[in-house]
N, C-alpha and C positions, 0 to 999 in steps of 0.2 A: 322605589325608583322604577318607573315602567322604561318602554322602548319607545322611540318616534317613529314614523313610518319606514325610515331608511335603514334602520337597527340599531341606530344610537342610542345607550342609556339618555331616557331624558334625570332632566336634572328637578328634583322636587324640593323637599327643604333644603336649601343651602349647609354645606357641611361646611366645621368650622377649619381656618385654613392651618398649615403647618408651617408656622412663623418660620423656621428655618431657612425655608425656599428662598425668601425673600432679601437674606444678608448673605454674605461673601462668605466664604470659610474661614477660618482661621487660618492665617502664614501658618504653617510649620519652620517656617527655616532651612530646610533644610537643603533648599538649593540658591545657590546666588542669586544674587539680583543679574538680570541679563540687561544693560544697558544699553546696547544696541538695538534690542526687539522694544523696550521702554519706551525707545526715541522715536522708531520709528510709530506705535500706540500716538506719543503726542503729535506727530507730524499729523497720523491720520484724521485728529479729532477738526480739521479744514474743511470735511466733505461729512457727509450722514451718516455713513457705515463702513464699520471696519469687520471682516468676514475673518476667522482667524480656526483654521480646519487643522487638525493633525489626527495622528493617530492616537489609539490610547495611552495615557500617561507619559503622552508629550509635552507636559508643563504649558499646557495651556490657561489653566483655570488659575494656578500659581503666577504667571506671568501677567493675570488678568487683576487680583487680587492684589499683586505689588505695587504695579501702575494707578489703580483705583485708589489705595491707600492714599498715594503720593498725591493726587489729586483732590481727594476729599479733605487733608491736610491745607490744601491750600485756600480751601472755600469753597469750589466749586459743587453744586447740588448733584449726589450720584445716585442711584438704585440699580439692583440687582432683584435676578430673578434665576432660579435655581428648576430650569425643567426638567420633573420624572414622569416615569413611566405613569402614574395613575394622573397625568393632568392630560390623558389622550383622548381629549373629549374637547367638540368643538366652543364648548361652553367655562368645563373648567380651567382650559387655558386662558382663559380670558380676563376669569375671575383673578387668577393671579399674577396675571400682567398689570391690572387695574391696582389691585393692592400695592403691588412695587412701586406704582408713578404715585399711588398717594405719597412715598417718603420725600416726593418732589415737589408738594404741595398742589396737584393737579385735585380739583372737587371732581369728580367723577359717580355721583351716589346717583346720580339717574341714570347714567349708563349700566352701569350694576344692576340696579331694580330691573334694567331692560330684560337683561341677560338670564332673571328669575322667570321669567316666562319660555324657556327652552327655546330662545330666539337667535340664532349666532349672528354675529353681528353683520351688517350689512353695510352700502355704502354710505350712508349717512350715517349710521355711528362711528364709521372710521374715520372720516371728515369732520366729526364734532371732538374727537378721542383728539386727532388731527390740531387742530386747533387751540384745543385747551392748551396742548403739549406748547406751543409758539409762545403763551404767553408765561411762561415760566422764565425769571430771570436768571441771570449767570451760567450760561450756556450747560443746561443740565446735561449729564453721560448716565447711557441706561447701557445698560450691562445683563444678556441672556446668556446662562450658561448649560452646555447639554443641550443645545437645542434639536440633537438628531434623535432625543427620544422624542418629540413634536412626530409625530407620524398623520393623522389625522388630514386628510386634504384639505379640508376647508378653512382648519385653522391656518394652514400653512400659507395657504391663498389669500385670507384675509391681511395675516401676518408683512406676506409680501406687499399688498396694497397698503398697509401704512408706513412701511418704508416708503415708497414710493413719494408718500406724502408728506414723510420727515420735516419738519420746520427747519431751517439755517441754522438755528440755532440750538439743535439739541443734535447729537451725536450718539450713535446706536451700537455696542460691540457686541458680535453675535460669534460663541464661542462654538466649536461643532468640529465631530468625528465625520463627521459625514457632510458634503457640500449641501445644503438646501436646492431642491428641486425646483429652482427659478431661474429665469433667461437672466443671468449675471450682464449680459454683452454691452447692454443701453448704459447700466451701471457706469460701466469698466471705461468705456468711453468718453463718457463725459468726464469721468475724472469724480464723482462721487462715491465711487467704490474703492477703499484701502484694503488689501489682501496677505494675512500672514500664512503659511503655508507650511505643510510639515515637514519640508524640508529647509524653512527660516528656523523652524522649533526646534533641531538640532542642536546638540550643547556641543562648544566646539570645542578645540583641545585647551586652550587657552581658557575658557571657563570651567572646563573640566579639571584641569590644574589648580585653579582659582578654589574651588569647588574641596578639593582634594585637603588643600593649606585648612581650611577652614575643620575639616574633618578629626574629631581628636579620636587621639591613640592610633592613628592609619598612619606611617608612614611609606610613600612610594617612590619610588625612584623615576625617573622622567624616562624609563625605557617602560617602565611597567604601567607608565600613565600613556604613555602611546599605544601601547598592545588594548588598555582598554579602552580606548577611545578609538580603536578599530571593532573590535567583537561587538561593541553596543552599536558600533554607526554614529554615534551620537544621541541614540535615544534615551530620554530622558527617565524613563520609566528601566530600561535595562541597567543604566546607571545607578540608579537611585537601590535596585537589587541586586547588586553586585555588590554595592558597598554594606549592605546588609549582612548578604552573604559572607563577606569579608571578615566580618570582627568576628566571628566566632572560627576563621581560619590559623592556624596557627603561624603558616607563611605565607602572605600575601600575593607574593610575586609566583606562588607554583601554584596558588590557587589561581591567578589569571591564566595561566599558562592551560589548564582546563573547562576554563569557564566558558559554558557554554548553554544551549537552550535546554539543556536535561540538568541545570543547575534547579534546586527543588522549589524555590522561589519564582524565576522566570519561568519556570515549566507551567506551575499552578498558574500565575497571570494570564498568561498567552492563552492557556486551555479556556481556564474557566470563565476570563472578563472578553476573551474576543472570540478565539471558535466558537465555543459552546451557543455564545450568541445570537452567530449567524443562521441565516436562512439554509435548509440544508443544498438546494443548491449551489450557492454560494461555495458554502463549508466543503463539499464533492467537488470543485471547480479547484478549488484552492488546492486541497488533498493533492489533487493529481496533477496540477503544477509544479508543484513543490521539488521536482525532481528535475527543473530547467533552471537554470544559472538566470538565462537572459530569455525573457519572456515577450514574443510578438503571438499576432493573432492567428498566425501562419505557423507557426511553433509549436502554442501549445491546442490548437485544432488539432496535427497530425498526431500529435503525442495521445491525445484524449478520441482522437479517431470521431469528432464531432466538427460541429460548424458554426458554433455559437459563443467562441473564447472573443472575439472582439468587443461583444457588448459587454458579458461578462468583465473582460478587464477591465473596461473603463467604469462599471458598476463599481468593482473592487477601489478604486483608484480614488473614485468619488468618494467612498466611506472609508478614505485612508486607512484601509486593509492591509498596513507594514509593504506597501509597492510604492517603487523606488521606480521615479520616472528618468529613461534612456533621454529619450530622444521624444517630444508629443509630436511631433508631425508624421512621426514613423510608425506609431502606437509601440514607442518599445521600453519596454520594464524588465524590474529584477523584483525580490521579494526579496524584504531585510531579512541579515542569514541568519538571526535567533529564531525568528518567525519560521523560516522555511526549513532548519533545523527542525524546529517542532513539529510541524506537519510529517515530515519525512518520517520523523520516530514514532509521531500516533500512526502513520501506514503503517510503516514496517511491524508494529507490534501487532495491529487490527486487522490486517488485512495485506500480509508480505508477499502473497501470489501479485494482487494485485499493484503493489508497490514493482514488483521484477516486471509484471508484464510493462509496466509505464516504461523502464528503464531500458527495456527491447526495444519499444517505439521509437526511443528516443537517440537509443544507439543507431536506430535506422536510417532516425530524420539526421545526424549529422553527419555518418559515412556520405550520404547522399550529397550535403554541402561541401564536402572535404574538410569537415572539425576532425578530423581522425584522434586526436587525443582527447577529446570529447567522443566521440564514438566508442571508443575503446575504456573511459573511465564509466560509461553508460551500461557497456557489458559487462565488466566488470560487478556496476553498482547489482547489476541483474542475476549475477552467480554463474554468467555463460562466461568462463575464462579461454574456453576451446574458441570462441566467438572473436574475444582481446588478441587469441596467438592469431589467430588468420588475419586478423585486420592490420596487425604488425606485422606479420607475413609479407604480405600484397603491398603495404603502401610503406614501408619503413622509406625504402631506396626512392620510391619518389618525392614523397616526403623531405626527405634531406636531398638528394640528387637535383630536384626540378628545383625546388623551393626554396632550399640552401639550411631547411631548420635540422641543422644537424643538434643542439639542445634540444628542441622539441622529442625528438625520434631519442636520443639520451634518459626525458625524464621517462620514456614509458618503461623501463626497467624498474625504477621500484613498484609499477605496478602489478607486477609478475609475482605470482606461488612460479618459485623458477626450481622446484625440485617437482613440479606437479608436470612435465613434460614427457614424465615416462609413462601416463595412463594416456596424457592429450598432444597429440603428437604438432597438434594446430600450435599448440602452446608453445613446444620445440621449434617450430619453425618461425612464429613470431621473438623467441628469444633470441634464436639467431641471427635473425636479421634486426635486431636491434643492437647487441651486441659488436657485431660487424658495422655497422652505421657508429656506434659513438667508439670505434676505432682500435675494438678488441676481435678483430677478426680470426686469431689461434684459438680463442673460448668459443667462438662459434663453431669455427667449423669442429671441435671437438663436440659439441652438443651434438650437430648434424651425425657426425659419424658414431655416437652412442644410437640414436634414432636411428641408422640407416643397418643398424645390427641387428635391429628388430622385422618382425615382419608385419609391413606395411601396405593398406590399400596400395595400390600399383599407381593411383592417380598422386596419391601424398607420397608416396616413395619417389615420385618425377619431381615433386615440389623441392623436395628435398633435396635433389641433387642440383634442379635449377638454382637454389641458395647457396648448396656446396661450391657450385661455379660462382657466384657472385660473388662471397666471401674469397675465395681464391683470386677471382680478381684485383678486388677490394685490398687483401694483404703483399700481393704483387708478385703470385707465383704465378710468374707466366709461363714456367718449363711444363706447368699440369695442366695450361688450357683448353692445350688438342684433344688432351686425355678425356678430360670432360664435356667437351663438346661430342666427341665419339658417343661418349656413355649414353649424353641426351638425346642421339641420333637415334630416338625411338620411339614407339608408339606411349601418347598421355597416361590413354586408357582412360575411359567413360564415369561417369560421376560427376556429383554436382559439386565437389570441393572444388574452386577458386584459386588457378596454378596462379602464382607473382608474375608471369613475365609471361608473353608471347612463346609458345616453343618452338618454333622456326626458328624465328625473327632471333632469341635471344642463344639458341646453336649457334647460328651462324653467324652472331657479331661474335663469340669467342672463337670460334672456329680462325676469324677473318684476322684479331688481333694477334693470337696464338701465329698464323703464318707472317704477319707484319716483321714480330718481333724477330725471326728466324730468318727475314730476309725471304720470304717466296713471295715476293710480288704477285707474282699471278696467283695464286693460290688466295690469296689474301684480298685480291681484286675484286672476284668470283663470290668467294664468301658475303663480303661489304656489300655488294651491288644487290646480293637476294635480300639479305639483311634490311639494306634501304630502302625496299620496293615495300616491304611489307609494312603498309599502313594503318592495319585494323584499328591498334588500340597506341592514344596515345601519352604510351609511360616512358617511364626513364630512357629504355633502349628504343623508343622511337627517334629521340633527339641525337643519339650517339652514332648510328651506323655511318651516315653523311659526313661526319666529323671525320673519322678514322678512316673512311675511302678517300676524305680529302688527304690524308697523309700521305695514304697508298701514291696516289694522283701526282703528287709533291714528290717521291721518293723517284717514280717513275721519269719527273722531268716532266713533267705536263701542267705546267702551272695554270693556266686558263681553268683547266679541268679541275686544277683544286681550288682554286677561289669560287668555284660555282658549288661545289660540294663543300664546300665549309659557310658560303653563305644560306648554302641549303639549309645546314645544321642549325645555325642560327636562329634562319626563321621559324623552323620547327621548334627551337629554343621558346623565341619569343610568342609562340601561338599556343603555348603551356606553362604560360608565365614565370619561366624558367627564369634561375637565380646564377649568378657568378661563382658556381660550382665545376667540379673537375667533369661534367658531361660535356660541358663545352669547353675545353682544353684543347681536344686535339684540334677545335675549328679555328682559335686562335694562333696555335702552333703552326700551323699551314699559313695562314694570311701572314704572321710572321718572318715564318721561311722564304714567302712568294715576294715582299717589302725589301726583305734582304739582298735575294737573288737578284734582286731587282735595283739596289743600290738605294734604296729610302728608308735610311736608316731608323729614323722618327718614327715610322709607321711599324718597324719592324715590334720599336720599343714599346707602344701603345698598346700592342698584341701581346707582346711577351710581359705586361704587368699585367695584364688583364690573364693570363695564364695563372700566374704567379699566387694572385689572388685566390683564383678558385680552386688553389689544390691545398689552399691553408687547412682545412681538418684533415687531409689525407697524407699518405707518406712519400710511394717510392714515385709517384708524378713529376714530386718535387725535382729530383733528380733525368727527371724526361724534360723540365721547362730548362734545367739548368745547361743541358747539352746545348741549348740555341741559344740560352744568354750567356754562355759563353763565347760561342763563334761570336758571338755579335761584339762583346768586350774584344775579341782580337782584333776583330775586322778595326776597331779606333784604337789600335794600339795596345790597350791592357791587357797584354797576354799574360803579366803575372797575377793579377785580377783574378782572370780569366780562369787562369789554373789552381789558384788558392781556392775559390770558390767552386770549381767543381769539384776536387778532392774533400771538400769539405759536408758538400751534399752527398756525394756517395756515402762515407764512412757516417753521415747518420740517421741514412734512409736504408743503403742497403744491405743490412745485416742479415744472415742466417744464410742460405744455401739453395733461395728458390727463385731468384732472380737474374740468373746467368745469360738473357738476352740483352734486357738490363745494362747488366754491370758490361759486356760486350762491348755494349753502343757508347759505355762510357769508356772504357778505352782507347777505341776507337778516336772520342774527341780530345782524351789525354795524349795521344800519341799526338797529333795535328798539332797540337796546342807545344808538347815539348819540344816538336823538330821547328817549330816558330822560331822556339824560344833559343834553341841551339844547344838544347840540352840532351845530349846522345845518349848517355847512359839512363837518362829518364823514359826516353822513349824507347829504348830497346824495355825497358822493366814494365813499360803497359802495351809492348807488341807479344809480350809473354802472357801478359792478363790475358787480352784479346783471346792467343790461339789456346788459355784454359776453357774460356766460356762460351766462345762461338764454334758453332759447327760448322760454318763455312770460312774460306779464308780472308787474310787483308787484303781490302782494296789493294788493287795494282799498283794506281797514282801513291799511295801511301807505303807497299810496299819497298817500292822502287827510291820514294824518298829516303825511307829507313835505309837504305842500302849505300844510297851517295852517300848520309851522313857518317855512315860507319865507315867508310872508304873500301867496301867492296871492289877488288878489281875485275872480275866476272859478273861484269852488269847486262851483260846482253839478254839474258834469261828473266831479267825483270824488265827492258825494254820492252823485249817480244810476248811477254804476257801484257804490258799497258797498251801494247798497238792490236792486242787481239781481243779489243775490248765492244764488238762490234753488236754485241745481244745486249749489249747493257744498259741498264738505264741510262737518260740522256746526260745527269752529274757527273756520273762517273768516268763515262768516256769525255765529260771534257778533261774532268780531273788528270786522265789518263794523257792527253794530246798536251797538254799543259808544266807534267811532271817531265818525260819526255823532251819537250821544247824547251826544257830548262838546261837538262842535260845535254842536249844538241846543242847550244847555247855556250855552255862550258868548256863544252871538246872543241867550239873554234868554229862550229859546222853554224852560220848566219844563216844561209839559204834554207837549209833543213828543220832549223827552230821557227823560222819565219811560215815555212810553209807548214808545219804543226797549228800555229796559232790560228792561222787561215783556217785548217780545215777545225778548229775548235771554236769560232767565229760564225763560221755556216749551222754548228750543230746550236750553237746558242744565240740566233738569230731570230729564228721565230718564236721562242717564248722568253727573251728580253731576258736572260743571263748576263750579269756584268759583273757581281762583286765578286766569284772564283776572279777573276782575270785581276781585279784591282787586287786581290792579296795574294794571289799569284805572283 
């Protein structure tokens, strides 16, 4: 055999052919009949060509063989043709396409003789081939299988031009791993083109079950037919070695329960009949994919630090290379996870530097998206754990705080070595802060204070106390706030560690709530206001300062000014796609308040579920929304409501000994609530709580009530502290003018309670006060 000018072996004596090519396989049996993919085979035989692609031992040639039988059972004239790799010759594929249609009774012996002259065929022999084929009666089916070992262009070219030229009457099924390298589109449009695809070749549960009854000595249980009918995907080839696998297992159900691509059966397949295969760039492209879940051209370019994964993938995609198509107008894919299993474990073993670096990349490309539990399972996969704790560091609180994924930020604890935090301190600090996020914030801040006993970079020693304050916030010690805002009132210190939070910005918001809780308005005003100006970066405490100056704002009497700072908060909310979490509590608490004050009750209540809601994973909040939904249940009468339900939220939020502003402010509304109610001896027992917990004293208007109720007859001295109520915020001096006018009221004195409410009319006149006066 010499060569022709081009380098193709020519063809000299005719070698004799290998009858086998030319008939079906033999059934084996051993998978169902699919009669759904059957049905649609007979719908296709209407048009010329049925194109039928999958992956490897996706029960293609089985399904081809089933349908064929059924067919030639019925009369109809069939042939097969079985393409290998040594028919890659523009000549000898011809010769054994011509032998196949002889079983159809096509004379073709001068076409052949043609073909002995190392002549490929041309457009008149395809047109005469063409022809013959038309006059064959009982609508003949020719059947090529393997046809992506056809490589050879010219035969493929020719190939395509007698499709093209297909007679009506004969019917073509072209079976292939790989799509043939022809403009499909003319096809597809006209409706001459039927397409089975490998994700039609899919065995689905219901045949897998089917599949399963049929199987002797297997029994499975329908939880353990679902598990495999997840691990294969459906593939017909992972199936069919699992069940292999299986009978020489002794329990079925534990052998699923690890059945995976390092099982010794799918391992060798995968290796030997597809990698090994491929072209090695192909085989390199794949390799270093293998470590993206969800594959775009944008993905796995930065992963791979190249610029050629888009043709690439759809290369793959065309040779149904185990890719699993997303979305085709987005180019986005996954690799079926036995497949990408496998790859991952031939890196890791061959080549594990290379394997970590991909998984660096990759942890990079999704911090940059905000995957952050994908960023952090990337580091992980890479061996940089110091990497995982700083990334849970830095985003756990925005993460659940802006986002609301308080499960998200939950599951990254099992991905913690959580005893490896005493070499890596990053580690510590992502522990903590994910601990404290899924609502163990005593485990944390004990982590923190083993860490802060150590001696630490100066810049991760700040970090760490910025967490100490968060988790303190978090658990609801607000008696330590100041304490640690003081701490923080200090220099970072230089380095390229990555602090969680703004350090101004996030001083001064506890600075600012620490003096709330204590009652220093001003103090708490000052703090808020720096706090909210600082816009650098926008995380958690970007969206919180505005919220908590609106309370300020509210507490002061200045409702204008808090509706403007709590819709501030909001927007900032919604410009960080912020979720119905407790960052925005205190902005609804205010508009709340301002509904109230204001006498619209509806709006008050709209505000206060929307509170209600976003402190559902956290604790002592609960008991902050509860103080306003109370007033509010009084303000319509259910003062015993009112009072069951705040008693109720205290005793199961505020347990333990660090919440004494807190528990204050709830006295404070127990008291109100029991002098409603006419309960004296109730309300003297939370004017007692009160002067435990607070450092300053009871409101005037309230002291002065406690005092009528008790029937105090030396009331002057609580008169003359509510009329000396001139520095005070603008509530209280009504409160004050109000309790007072009650009393003038009593004693007889008309003109003197009259002229009280007057001048508590003027003070609540420019910012629309009305419901004190109506539950007054």
């Amino acid at each position: 055999m010499g060569e022709s000018s081009d380098g193709e072996p020519l063809l000299t004596t005719p070698e004799p052919l290998v009858l086998a090519m030319l008939a079906p396989p033999r059934s084996t049996g051993d998978l169902v009949s699919r009669s759904r993919l059957v049905d649609r085979l007979d719908t296709a035989t209407q048009g010329p060509l049925t194109l039928v692609s999958g992956e490897p031992a996706s029960g293609k040639t089985t399904l081809a063989v089933d349908w064929l039988a059924a067919a030639t059972s019925s009369g109809r004239p069939t042939s097969w043709l079985t393409v290998t790799s040594w028919m890659n010759h523009p000549i000898y594929f011809w010769r054994y396409l011509l032998a196949a249609l002889r079983t159809l009774g096509v004379d073709a012996a001068d076409l052949e003789r043609s073909l002995e002259d190392n002549e490929p065929p041309q457009e008149a022999w395809i047109t005469s081939l063409s022809n013959r084929l038309a006059t064959i009666p009982g609508e003949p089916l020719v059947v090529i299988d393997d046809l992506h070992e056809l490589e050879v262009p010219e035969a493929q070219r020719a190939l395509a031009t007698l499709i093209e030229r297909l007679p009506a009457s004969v019917h073509m099924v072209l079976l292939t791993r790989v799509k043939p390298p022809w403009t499909l589109s003319g096809l597809r449009t006209s409706g001459r083109l039927a397409e089975i695809e490998s994700i039609d070749l899919r065995i689905t549960r219901d045949e897998l079950s089917l599949l399963i009854d049929y199987t002797e000595s297997l029994e499975l249980t329908s939880d353990d037919i679902d598990l495999l009918h997840r691990r294969t995907e459906g593939w017909v080839g992972g199936v069919k070695l699992a069940l292999l696998s299986m009978r020489h297992a002794p329990n079925p159900s534990a052998f699923l329960d690890q059945f995976a691509a390092d099982d010794e059966l799918v391992s060798s397949y995968l290796f030997r009949d597809v990698l090994e295969r491929q072209l090695p760039e192909i085989r390199d492209f794949l390799l270093e994919i293998s470590v993206l879940d969800h594959l775009t051209p944008e993905a796995c370019d930065f992963v791979r630090d190249r610029t050629d994964s888009g043709e690439l993938l759809e290369r793959c995609r065309d040779a149904n290379l185990f890719i699993v198509e997303f979305d085709r107008s987005r180019g986005s894919f996954r690799l079926h996870s036995l497949f990408a299993q496998l790859l991952r474990s031939t890196l890791g073993i061959n080549e594990p530097h290379r394997l970590s670096g991909l998984h660096d990349r990759a942890s990079l490309l999704f911090e940059d998206r905000f995957d952050i539990t994908a960023a952090i399972e990337h580091a992980i996969a890479a061996g940089d754990e110091g990497r995982a704790g700083d990334l849970m560091a830095r985003y756990a609180s925005r993460v659940a705080g802006l986002g609301g994924q308080f499960d998200e930020v939950n599951r990254w604890l099992s991905l913690l070595e959580r005893d490896s935090f005493a070499e890596h301190p990053e580690i510590g600090l992502g522990l903590a802060s994910t601990l404290c996020i899924s609502g163990r914030p005593d485990e944390a801040l004990g982590v923190l204070e083993t860490m802060l006993e150590r001696d630490l970079p100066q810049r991760i020693a700040y970090a760490a106390d910025q967490q100490r304050g968060f988790c303190t916030l978090f658990a609801g010690r607000l008696d330590e706030l100041a304490q640690i805002a003081s701490v923080l009132d200090r220099a970072v210190g230089d380095g390229e560690f990555e602090i969680p939070f703004d350090a101004r910005r996030f001083t001064r918001y506890l600075a600012g709530i620490a003096a709330y809780f204590v009652g220093d308005l001003v103090s708490a005003r000052a703090a808020l206001e720096e706090a909210t100006s600082i816009s650098s970066e926008a995380d958690l405490f970007y969206v919180a300062p505005p919220g908590w100056l609106s309370l300020v704002a509210s507490a002061e009497g200045n409702m204008t000014e808090a509706t403007l700072h709590a819709e501030h908060s909001l927007r900032r909310s919604g410009e960080t796609g912020g979720a119905e979490t407790a960052i925005i509590l205190p902005a609804h608490l205010t508009l709340a308040d301002v509904a109230w004050e204001r006498n619209d009750l509806p709006v008050a209540d709209h505000h206060l579920n929307i509170a209600r809601r976003s402190v559902r994973p956290l604790l002592w909040e609960t008991v902050f929304v509860q103080i306003s939904v109370s007033r509010l249940q009084a303000s319509r009468g259910q003062i015993d409501d009112a009072r069951a339900h705040l008693i109720e939220s205290g005793q199961t939020y505020l347990g333990g000994e660090h919440a004494n502003p807190l528990r204050a402010m709830m006295c404070r509304c127990a008291l109100d609530l029991a002098l409603r109610a006419g309960d004296v001896d109730d309300a003297v027992r939370w004017a007692d709580g009160f002067e435990s917990y607070s450092r300053r004293p009871l409101d005037p208007a309230l002291a002065l009530r406690l005092a009528r109720a008790r029937g105090v007859h030396h009331i002057d001295e609580y008169i003359g502290s509510a009329l000396a109520t001139g520095d005070c915020p603008v509530g209280t001096r009504i409160d004050s003018l109000l309790a007072v006018a009650e009393e003038s009221a009593d004693s007889g004195d008309e003109r003197a309670s009259r002229d009280l409410v007057g001048q508590a009319t003027l003070l609540a006149e420019p910012e629309h006060f009305v419901r004190r006066f109506v539950d007054a």
